[in-house]
N, C-alpha and C positions, 0 to 999 in steps of 0.2 A: 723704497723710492729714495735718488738719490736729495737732497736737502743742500743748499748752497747759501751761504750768507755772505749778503752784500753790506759792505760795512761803507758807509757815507761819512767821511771825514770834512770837517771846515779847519782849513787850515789855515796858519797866519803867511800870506802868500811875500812876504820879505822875510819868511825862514823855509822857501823851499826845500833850499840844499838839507837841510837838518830834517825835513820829513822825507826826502825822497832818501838821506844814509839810513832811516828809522825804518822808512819802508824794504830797503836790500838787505835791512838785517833778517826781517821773517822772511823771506828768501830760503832759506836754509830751517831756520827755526820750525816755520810752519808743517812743513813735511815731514820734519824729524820727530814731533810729535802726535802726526797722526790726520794731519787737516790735507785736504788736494787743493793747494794754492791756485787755482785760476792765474792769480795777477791783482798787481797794487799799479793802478793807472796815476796819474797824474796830471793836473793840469796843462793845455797846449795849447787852446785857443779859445776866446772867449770869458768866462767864470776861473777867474784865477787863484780863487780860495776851496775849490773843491777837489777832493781826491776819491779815490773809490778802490773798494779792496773787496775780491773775491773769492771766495774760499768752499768747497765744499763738503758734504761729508755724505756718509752712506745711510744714515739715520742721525736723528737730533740725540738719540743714547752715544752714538759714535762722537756728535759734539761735544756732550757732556765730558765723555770719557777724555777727549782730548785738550777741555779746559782745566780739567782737572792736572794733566800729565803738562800744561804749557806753565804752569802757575808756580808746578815745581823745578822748571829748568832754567836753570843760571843764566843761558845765555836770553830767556824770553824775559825772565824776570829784569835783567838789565836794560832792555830794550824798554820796557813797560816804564823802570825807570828815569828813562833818557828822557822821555815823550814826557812826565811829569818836569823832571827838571828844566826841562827849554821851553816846555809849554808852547809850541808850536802846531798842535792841536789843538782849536778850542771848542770845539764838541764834535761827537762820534753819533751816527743811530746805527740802527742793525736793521734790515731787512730780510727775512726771513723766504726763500723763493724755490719751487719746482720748477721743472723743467716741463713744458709741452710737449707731450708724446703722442 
């Protein structure tokens, strides 16, 4: 069964521009090592420190495997980087979701 993690970001909403280039970088990142990017949404109206990021996988082994393989690639690990250095997120949860079939 497929497994989708919805990641809840609070972000510092006068450093959009910096989380929405954070977020175009897994854009490419995410799939290259294994994850099915849904989409990294963004605030539009209303709540303007929340962002939202959807990702799935084919099993939480499938997760694992691809935490594993994101942790070792250059381009994620800089990314993971960035987000510390601007500190333009200031906290993350994860929610863990099925789909209804």
């Amino acid at each position: 069964m497929t497994v989708t993690c919805c990641i809840r970001y609070v972000i510092d909403p006068f450093q959009r521009d910096a989380f929405e280039a954070y977020a175009r970088n897994w854009l490419s990142i995410i799939p290259g090592c294994g994850g099915d990017l849904i989409g990294y949404f963004l605030p539009h109206e209303g709540t303007d420190n929340i962002a939202l990021a959807l990702i799935s996988f084919p099993s939480l082994a499938a997760y694992e495997a691809y935490r594993a393989r994101l942790k070792t690639d250059p381009a994620g690990r800089a990314n993971f980087a960035l987000a510390q250095a601007e500190r333009f997120i200031l906290s993350e949860e994860r929610t863990w979701l099925t789909p209804v079939v």
